[in-house]
C-alpha positions as CSV (number, residue, x, y, z in Angstrom):
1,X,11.0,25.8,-37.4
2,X,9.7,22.2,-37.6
3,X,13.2,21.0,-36.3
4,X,13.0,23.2,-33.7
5,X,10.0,22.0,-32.2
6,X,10.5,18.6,-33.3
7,X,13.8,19.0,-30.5
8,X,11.5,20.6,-27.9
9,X,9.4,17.6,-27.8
10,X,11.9,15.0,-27.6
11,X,14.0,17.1,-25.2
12,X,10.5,16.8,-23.2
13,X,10.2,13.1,-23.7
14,X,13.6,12.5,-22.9
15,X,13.1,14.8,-19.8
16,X,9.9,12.9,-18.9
17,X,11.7,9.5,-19.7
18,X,14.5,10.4,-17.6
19,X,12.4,11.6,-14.5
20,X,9.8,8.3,-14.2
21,X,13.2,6.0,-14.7
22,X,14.9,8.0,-11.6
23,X,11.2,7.8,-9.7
24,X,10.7,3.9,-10.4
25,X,15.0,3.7,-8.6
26,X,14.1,5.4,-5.7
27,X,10.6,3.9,-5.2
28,X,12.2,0.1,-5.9
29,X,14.5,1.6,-2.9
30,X,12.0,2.9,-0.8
31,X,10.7,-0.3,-0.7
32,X,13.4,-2.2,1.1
33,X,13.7,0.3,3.8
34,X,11.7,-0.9,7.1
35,X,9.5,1.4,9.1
36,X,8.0,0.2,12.7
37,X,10.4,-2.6,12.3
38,X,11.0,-3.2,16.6
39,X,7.7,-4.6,17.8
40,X,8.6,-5.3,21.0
41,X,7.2,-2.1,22.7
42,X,3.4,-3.6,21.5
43,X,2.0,-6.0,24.4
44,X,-0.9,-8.6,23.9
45,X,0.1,-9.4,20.0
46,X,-2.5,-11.8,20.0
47,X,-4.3,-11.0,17.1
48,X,-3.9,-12.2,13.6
49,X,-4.4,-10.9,10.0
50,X,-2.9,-11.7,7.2
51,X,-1.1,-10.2,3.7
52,X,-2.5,-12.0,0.7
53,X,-1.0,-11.4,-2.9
54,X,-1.6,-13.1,-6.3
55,X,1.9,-12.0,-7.3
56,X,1.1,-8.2,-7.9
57,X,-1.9,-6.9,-5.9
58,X,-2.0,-7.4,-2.1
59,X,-4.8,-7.7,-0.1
60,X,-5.4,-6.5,3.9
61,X,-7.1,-10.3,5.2
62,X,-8.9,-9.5,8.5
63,X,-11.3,-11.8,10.8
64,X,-14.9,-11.2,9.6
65,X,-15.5,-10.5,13.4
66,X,-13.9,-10.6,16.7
67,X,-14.4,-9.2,20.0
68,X,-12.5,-6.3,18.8
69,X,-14.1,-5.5,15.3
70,X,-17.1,-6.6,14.0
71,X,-16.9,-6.0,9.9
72,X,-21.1,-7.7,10.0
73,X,-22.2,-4.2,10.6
74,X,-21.0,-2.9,7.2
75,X,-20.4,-6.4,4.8
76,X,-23.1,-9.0,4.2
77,X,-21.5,-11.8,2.3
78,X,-24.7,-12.8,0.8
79,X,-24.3,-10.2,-1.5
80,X,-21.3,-12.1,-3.4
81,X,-22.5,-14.1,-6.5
82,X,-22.2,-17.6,-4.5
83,X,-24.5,-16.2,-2.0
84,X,-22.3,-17.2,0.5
85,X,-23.8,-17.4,4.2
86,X,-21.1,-18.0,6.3
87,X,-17.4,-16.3,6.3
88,X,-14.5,-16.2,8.7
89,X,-12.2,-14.1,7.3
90,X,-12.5,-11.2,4.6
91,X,-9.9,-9.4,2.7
92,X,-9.7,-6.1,1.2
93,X,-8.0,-4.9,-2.1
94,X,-8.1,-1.3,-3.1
95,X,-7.2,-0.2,-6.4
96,X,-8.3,1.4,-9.6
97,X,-12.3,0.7,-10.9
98,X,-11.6,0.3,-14.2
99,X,-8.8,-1.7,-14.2
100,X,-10.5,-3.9,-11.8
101,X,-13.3,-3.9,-13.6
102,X,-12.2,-4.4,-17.4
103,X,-9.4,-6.7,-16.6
104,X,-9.9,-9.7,-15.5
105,X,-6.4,-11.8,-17.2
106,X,-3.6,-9.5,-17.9
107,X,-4.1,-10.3,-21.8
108,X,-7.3,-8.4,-21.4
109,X,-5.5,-4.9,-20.4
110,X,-6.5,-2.1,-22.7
111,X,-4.1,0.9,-23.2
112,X,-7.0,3.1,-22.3
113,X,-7.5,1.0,-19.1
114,X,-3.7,1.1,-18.1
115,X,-3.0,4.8,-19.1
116,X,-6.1,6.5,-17.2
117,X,-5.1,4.3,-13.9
118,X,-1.8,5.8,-14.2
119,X,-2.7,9.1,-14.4
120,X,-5.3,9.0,-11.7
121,X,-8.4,9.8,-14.2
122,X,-10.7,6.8,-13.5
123,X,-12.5,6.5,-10.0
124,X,-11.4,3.4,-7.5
125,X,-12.7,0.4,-5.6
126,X,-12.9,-1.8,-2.6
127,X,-12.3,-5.9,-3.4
128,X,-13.6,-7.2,-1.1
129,X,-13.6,-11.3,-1.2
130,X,-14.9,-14.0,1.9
131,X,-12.7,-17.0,3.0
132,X,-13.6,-19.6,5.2
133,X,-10.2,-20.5,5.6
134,X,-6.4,-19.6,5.1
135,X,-3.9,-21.0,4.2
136,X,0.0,-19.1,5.2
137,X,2.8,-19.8,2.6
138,X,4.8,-17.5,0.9
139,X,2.1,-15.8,-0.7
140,X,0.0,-15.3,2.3
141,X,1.9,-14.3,5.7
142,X,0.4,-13.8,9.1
143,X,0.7,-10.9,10.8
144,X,0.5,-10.7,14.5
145,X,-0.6,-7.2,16.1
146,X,-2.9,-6.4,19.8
147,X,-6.4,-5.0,19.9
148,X,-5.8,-1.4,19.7
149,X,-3.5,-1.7,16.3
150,X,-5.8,-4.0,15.0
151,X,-8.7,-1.4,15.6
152,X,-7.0,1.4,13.5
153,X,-6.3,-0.9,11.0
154,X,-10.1,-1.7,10.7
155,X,-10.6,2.1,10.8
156,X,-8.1,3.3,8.5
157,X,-9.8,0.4,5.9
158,X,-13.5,1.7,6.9
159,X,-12.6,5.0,6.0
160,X,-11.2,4.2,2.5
161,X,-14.9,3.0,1.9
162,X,-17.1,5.4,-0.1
163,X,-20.6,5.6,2.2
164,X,-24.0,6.8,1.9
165,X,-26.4,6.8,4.6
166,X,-23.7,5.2,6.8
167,X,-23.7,2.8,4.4
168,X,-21.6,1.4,2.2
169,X,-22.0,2.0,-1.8
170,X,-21.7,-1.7,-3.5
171,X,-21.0,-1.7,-7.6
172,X,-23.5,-3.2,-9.2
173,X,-21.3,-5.7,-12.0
174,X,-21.2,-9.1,-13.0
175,X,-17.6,-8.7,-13.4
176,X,-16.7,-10.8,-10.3
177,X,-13.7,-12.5,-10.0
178,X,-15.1,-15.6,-7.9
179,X,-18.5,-16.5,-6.2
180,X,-17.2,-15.1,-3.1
181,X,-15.9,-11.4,-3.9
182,X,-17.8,-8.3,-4.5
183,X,-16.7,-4.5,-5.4
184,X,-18.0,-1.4,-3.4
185,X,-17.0,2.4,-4.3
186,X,-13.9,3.8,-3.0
187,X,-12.2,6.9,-2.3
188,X,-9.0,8.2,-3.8
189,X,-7.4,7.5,-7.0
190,X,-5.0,5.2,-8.2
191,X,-1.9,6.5,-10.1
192,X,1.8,6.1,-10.9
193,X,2.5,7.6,-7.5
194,X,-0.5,5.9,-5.0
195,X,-0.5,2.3,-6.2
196,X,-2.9,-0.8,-4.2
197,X,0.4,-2.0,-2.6
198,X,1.0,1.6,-1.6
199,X,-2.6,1.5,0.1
200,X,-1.9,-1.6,1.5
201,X,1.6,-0.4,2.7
202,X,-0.5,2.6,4.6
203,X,-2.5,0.1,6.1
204,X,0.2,-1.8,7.8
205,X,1.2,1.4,9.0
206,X,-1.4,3.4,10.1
207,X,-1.5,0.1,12.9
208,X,2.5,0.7,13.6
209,X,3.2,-2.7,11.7
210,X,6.2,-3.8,9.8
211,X,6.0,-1.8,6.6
212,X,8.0,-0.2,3.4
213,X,9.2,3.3,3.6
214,X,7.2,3.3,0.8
215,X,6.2,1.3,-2.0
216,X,4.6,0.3,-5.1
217,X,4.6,-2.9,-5.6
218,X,3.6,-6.2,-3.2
219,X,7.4,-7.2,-3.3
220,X,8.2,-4.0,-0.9
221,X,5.8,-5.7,1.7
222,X,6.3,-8.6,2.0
223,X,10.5,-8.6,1.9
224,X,10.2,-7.4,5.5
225,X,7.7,-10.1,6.6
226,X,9.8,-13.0,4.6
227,X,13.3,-12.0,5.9
């Protein structure tokens, strides 16, 4: 009897082991395959924002405000730690709240951490960090797109934003990362199958830019803006 059951659950781990192995091939192949890849039909490009990753997270980097968004009537940078009063550019990260919040190195990851992002059973958050100034490179690529993609790109982000009173809701930590970043409540939840490069990825597209067919890691983004 104990044998018996003893099969049953390796049968199932081997099952389970077997599915998330042929998942992780067809996402990592996903990734490589371009959606609104002919920009041509999009007139007036003249607008810029940017993809920023440290190597696994990417980040939406948008002007702070423009005559075609202005991102002052929801973010006040004074809020950050370095009370910072001026700001030209702002990025966005969205992603899990724990993990954001409870691992700051990689050395600091807990298993409890890792394993409730992955099964979507902790809440999410906005990263939102203030630059001055940019510098492109292979870790940060500009993007150029016209006034009416950049507008639902600013929407699509907006509406990811958790909001009370037509406000948005900032999380009170002193787990920054910098004296220019802040974290504000988010919808959705992060798991194995919704990553913060797939958000990113939905970003791109929901303004008809270059993106993956899908994708969960930063390296499915940016192959199609490096090529």
């Amino acid at each position: 009897m104990y044998l018996k059951t003893l099969k049953k659950i390796v049968g199932y781990l081997l099952l389970a082991v077997g599915f998330l192995v042929i998942y992780l091939l067809l996402a990592t192949g996903a990734a490589y395959i371009p959606v609104n890849k002919d920009q041509s039909e999009y007139k007036d490009q003249n607008l810029s924002i940017y993809i920023l990753t440290n190597g696994v997270h990417t980040d939406i980097v948008v002007p702070y405000f423009n005559e075609a968004y202005d991102w002052r009537t929801y973010l006040d940078p004074s809020l950050t730690p370095g009370k910072q009063t001026s700001a030209q550019w702002v990025s966005f990260g969205w992603g899990d709240k724990g993990f954001y919040l409870q691992t700051p190195e990689w050395k600091d990851l807990k298993a409890s951490v890792a394993f409730n992002a992955a099964f979507g059973l902790s809440e999410s958050a906005m990263h939102v960090t203030y630059y001055d100034k940019l510098a492109t490179g292979d870790d940060c690529i500009e993007i150029k797109l016209n006034k009416e993609q950049y507008q639902r790109l600013c929407k699509y982000i907006l509406n990811r934003f958790d909001m009370e009173n037509n406000k948005l809701v900032l999380v009170e930590t002193d787990q920054n990362y910098g004296l220019n970043d802040v974290f504000y409540e988010a919808k959705g939840k992060y798991n194995l199958f919704y990553t913060c490069n797939t958000w990113a990825n939905n970003v791109l597209k929901s303004a008809n830019l270059k993106a993956s067919l899908f994708t969960l890691w930063d390296k499915g983004i940016f192959y199609h803006y490096r090529k």
